[in-house]
C-alpha positions in Angstrom: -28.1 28.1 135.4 -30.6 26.4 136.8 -34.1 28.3 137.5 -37.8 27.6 138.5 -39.2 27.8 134.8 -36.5 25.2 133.1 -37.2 23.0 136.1 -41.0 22.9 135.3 -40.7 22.9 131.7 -37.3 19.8 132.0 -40.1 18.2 134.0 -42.6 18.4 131.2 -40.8 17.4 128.5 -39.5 14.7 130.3 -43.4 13.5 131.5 -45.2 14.2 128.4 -45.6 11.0 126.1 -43.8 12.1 122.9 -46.2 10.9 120.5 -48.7 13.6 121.5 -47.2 16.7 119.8 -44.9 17.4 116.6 -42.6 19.7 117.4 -41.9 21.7 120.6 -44.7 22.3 123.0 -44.9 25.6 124.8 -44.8 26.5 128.6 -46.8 29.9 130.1 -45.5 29.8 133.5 -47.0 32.6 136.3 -47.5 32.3 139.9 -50.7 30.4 139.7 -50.9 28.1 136.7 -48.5 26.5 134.4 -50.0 26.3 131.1 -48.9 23.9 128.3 -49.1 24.2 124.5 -48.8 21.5 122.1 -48.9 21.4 118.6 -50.6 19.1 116.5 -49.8 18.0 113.3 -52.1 18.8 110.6 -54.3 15.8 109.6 -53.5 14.8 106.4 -57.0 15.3 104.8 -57.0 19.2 105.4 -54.9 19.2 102.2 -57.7 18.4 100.4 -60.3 20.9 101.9 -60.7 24.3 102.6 -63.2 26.7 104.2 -65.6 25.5 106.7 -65.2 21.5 105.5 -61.6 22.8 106.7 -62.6 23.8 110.3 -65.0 21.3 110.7 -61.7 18.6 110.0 -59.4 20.5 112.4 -61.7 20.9 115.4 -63.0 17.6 115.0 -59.0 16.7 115.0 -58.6 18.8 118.1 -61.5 17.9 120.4 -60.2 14.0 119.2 -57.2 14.6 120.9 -58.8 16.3 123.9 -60.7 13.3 124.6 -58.1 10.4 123.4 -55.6 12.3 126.0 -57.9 13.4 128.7 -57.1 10.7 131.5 -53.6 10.8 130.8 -53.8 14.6 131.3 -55.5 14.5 133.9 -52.8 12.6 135.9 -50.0 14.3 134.7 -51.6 17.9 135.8 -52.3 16.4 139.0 -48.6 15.3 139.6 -47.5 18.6 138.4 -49.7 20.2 140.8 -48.5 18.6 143.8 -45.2 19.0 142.9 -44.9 22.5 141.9 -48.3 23.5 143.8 -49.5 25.4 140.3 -52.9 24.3 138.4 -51.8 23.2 134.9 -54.0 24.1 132.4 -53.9 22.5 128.6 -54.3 23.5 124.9 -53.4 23.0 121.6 -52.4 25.0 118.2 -52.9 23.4 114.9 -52.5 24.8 111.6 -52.2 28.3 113.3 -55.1 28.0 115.5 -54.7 27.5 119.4 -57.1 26.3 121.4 -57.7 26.2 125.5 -58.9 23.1 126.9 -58.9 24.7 130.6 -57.7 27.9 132.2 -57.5 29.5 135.2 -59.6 32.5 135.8 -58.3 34.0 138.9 -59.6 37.0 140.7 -57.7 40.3 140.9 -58.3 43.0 143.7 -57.2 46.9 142.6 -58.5 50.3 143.1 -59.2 52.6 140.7 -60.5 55.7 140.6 -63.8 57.4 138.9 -62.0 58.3 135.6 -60.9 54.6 135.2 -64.1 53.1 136.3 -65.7 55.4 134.2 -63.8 53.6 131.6 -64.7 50.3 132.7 -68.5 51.3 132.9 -68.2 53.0 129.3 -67.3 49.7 127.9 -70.0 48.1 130.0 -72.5 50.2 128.5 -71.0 50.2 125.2 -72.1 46.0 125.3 -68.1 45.8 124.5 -67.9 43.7 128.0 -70.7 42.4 130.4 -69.3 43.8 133.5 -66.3 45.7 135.0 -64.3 42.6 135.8 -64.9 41.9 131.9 -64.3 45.8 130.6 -60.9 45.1 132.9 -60.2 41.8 131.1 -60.8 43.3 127.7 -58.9 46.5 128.4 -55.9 43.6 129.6 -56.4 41.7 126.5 -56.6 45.0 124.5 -52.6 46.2 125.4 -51.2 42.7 125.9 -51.9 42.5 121.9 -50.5 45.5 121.6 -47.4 45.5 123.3 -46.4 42.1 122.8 -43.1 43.4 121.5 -42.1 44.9 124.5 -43.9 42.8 127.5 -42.1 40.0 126.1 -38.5 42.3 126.1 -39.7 43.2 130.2 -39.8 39.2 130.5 -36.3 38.4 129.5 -35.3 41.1 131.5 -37.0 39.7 134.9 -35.6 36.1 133.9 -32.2 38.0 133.7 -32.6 39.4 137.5 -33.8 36.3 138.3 -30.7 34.7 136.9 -28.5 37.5 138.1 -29.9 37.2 142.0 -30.2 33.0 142.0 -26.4 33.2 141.5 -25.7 36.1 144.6 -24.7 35.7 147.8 -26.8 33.5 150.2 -28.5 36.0 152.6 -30.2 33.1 154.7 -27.3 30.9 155.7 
């Protein structure tokens, strides 16, 4: 069964040069952005360090790889953005560490009322966050670490309806 998310990521897989990642890459698909995650393989000198020498070899590894890749990125987000009219945005995880070369930050409207802006201003004043839109983002951030567990068992279940409704009746022909 075909849906939106395998089409994206078939695409992907199919685009990406294979020489860029070890392993399988992964895909964070929402309405607005498709976000790829490759992983790099651990340079071969990080064997022989540790500490900061260590960090100092892996991000100099990463932002390597940011550079060397950039153009090619660059045109394969923008193909991907015409096509499937989503910003792509691009990272990469090495030796446990994952790192955001772009992202999306995309404004939210809600209401809430005076005990939960309370909150938000609490956190605000606390220094924990530098405005309400950040308090919110922490708060976010805060049960999405949490709950990870069970957000990811609510997405399985919406690709299930998903799955389940793509193969019902046609109710526009």
């Amino acid at each position: 069964m075909e849906t939106e998310e395998s089409v994206i990521t078939s695409w992907f897989t199919g685009r990406l040069p294979e020489d860029w990642f070890s392993g399988q890459h992964e895909f964070v698909i929402d309405r607005e952005e498709i976000a790829i995650i490759g992983t790099l393989p651990v340079p071969g000198a990080a064997a022989e360090t540790s500490g900061a020498e260590r960090a100092a070899l892996l991000e100099g590894h990463i932002q390597r790889f940011r550079e060397e890749t950039r153009e090619r990125r660059i045109e394969i987000a923008r193909e991907a953005e015409h096509r499937f009219r989503r910003k792509v945005s691009w990272g990469v995880s090495c030796d446990g560490q994952t790192v955001m070369f772009t992202t999306l930050s995309i404004p939210v409207m809600t209401r809430l009322r005076q005990q939960e802006r309370r909150v938000l201003d609490t956190l605000v004043a606390a220094g924990v966050a530098r405005s309400r839109s950040d308090a919110l983002a922490w708060c976010v951030r805060l049960v999405g670490a949490h709950t990870d567990t069970w957000l990811a068992d609510l997405r399985d279940a919406l690709q299930h309806v998903d799955r389940v409704r793509s193969e019902g009746p046609d109710l526009n022909a």
